[in-house]
C-alpha positions as CSV (number, residue, x, y, z in Angstrom):
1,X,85.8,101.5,107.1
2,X,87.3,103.8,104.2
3,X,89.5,102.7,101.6
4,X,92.0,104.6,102.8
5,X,91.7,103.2,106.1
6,X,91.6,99.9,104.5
7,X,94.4,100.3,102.4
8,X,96.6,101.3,105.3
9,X,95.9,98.7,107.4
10,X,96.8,95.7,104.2
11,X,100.1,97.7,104.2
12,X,101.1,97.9,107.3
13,X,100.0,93.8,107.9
14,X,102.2,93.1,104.5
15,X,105.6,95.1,106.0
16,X,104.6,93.5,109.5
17,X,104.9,90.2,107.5
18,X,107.8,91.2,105.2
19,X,110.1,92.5,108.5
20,X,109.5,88.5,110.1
21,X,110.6,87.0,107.2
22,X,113.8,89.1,106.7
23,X,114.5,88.1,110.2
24,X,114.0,85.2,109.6
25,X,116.1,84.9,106.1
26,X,118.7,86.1,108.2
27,X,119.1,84.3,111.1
28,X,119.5,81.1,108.7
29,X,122.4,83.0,107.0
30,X,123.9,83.6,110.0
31,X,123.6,80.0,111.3
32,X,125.2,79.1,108.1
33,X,128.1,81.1,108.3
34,X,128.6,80.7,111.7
35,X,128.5,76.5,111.2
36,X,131.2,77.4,108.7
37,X,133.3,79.3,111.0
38,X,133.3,76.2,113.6
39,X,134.7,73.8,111.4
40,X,138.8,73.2,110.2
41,X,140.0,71.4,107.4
42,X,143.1,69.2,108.5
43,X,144.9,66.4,106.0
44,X,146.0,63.2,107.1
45,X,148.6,61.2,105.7
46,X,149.1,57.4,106.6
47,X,152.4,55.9,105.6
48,X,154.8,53.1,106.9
49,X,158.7,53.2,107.0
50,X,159.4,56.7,107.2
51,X,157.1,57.7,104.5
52,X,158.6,54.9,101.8
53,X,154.8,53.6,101.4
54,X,151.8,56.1,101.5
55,X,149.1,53.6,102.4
56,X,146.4,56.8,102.3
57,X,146.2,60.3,102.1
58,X,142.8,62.3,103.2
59,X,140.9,65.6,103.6
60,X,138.8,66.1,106.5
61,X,136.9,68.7,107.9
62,X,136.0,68.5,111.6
63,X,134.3,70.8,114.4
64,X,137.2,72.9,115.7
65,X,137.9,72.0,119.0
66,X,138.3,68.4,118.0
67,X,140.9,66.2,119.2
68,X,142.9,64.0,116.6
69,X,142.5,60.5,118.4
70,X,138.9,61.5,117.6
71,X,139.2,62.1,113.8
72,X,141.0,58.8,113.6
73,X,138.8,57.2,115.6
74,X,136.1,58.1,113.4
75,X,137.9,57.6,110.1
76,X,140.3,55.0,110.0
77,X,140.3,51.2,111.7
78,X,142.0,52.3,114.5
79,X,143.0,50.2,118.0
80,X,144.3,52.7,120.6
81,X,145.0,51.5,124.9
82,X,145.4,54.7,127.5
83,X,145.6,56.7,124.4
84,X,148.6,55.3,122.4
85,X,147.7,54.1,119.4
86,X,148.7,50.5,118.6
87,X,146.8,49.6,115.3
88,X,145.6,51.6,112.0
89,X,144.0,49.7,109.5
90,X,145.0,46.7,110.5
91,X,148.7,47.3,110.9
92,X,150.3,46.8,114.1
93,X,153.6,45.5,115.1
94,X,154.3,41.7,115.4
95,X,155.3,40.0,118.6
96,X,158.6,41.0,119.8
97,X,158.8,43.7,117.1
98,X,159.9,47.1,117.6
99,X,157.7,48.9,115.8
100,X,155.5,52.2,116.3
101,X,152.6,53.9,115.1
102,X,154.6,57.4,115.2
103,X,153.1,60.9,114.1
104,X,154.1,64.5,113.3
105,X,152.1,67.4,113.2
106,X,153.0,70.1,110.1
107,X,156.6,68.2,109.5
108,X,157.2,68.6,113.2
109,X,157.6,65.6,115.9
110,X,154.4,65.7,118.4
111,X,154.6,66.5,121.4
112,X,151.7,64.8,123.1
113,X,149.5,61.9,122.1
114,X,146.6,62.0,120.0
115,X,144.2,62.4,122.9
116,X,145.5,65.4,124.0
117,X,146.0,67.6,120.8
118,X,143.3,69.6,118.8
119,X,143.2,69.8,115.8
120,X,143.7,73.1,113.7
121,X,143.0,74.5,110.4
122,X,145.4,73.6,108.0
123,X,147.1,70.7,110.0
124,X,149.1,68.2,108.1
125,X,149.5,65.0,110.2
126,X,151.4,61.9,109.5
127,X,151.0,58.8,110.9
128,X,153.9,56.8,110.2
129,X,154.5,53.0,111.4
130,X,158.0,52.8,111.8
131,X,161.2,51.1,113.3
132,X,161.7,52.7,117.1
133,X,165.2,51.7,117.5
């Protein structure tokens, strides 16, 4: 074989080579930014009487598509029967006592229980354990 010959053949093995790893490179990229994409960031805040005692107040970033009894589920001590939730951390009404676990959703009342609402990017959500009088 010629050098020539030779020589052509080593650079056309090396760009074969270089073209699978760029593929390659990229694809992880992608993967990356697509992971990115699929996740929101909400806050949750967890207070008692109206908001008079912040117990906690945390960051979390969850697949989108999540629903919240799901991210409290997986954060918090929390007791919950056909989706209502009855305890956080320990706190739960006393016999006879006419108190809630009670949430809102960006300052606004929710509308449906924690089972049945996903999460969004940017959500601000209160739990509050309050008088239901």
């Amino acid at each position: 074989m010629s050098k020539l010959y030779q020589g052509f053949l080593m650079t056309l093995l090396a760009v074969v080579l270089l073209s699978g790893c760029q593929e390659e490179a990229n694809e992880g990229v992608s993967e990356t930014e697509q992971e990115k994409v699929e996740e929101v960031s909400i806050e949750v805040e967890i207070s008692q009487n109206k908001g008079e005692e912040v117990i906690s107040t945390e960051e979390h970033s969850v697949e989108e598509g999540t629903m919240l009894m799901e991210v409290m589920e997986d954060n918090y001590e929390v007791e919950q029967e056909e989706g209502f939730i009855n305890s956080i951390e320990g706190i739960s009404p006393e016999d006879g006592e006419q108190k809630a676990w009670l949430y809102t959703i960006n300052g606004e009342d929710a509308t449906v229980g924690a089972t049945e609402y996903e999460v969004e990017e940017g959500d601000e959500i209160n739990f509050d354990f309050q008088s239901w009088e």
